[in-house]
C-alpha positions, -999 to +999 in steps of 0.1 A: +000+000+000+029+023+007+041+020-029+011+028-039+010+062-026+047+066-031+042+062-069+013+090-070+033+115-049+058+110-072+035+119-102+020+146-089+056+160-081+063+151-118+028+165-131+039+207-133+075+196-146+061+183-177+032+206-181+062+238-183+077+243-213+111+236-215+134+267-231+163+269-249+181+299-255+211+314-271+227+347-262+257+355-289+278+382-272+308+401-285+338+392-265+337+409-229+328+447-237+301+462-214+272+457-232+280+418-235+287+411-195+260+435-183+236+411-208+243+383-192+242+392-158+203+405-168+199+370-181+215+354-157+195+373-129+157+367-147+168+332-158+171+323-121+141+344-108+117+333-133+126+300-154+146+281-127+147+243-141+131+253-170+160+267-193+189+256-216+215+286-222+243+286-246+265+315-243+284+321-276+315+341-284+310+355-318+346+369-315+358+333-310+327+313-333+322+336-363+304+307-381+276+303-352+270+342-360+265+337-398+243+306-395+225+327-366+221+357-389+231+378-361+239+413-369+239+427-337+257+415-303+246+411-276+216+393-289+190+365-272+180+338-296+144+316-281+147+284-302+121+265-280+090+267-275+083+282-307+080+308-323+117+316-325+122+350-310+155+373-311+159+402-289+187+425-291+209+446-263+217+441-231+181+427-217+183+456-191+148+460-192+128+429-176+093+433-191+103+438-225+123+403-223+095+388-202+076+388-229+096+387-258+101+350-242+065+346-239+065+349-197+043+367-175+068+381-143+059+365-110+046+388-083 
């Protein structure tokens, strides 16, 4: 009987995990100038208030991976790339402003 309601808890701890949508996200940076370290701190910062567990970042250099750049058509550094959950979104600067990246990711802030 104990196994029993061990296996439930376990679903229903399992139940919101698969219900959130899992993201993954790209921030191509330029090297270490101001703009690209104070971008992701931001993301850093509203990754871990908002989308803890729920994330995959890639942080690329374009300085050091020119090619992800091209095949990202990314004309601007720093830039945020949302691959998943569609649609793909881009958002460009240093994501200063958390609203405005809130919902360019498709997130309503938590109160």
């Amino acid at each position: 009987m104990a196994k029993k309601q061990d296996k439930k808890i376990e679903a229903k701890n399992q139940e919101p995990e698969a219900k959130r949508p899992r993201y993954v996200l790209r921030l191509f940076v330029a090297g270490t100038n101001r703009k690209s370290l104070r971008a992701m701190q931001n993301l850093k910062k509203l990754l871990s208030e908002e989308m803890e567990g729920q994330y995959e970042l890639e942080i690329i250099d374009i300085y050091q991976q020119p090619i992800f750049a091209k095949s990202g058509q990314i004309v601007a550094a720093p830039t945020l790339i949302k691959e998943l959950p569609p649609p793909l979104r881009k958002l460009v600067g240093d994501l200063s402003d958390t609203e405005k990246v809130l919902a360019g990711l498709d997130l309503e802030p938590r109160e």
